[in-house]
N, C-alpha and C positions, 0 to 999 in steps of 0.2 A: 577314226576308222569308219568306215562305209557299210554298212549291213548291205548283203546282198537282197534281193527279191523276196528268196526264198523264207531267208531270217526274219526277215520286215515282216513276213504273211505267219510267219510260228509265232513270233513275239506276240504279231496281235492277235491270232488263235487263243493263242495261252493266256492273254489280258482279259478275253472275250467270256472263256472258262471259268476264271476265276472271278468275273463279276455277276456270273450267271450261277454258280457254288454258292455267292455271297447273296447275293438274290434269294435263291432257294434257302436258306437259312435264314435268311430275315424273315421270309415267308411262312416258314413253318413256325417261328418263335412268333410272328402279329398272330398267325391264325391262332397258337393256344393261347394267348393271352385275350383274344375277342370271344374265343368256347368260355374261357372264365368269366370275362365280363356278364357277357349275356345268362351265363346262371346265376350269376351275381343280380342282375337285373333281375330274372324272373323272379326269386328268391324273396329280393325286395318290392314284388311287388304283390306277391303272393301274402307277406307281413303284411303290406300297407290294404289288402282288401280282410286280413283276419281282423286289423283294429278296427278298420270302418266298420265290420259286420258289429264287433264289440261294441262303439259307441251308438248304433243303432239300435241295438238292445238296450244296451243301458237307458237308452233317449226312451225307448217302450215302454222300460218298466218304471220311469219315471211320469209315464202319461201326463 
């Protein structure tokens, strides 16, 4: 059976939709997972300058 025109231009409408719904959900699930990374990162790098200052200290008071 033969899709008319009209069918052919809904089906790919509606293909069109639904990859562009799928899109936008992928979208929204990378972008909170990259908000999390990046405080993860800051987080971790905020640690890594508490040790440093630590071991600088420590290095001072061992003169």
């Amino acid at each position: 059976m033969t899709l008319t025109n009209a069918e052919r231009q809904a089906n790919f409408k509606k293909k069109r939709e639904d990859l562009m719904n799928s899109l936008a959900t992928q979208n929204e699930t990378l972008s909170a997972e990259n908000t999390r990374l990046q405080a993860e990162n800051r987080a971790l790098i905020e640690k890594c300058h508490r040790l440093e200052i630590a071991a600088l200290k420590a290095q001072i008071k061992r003169g």
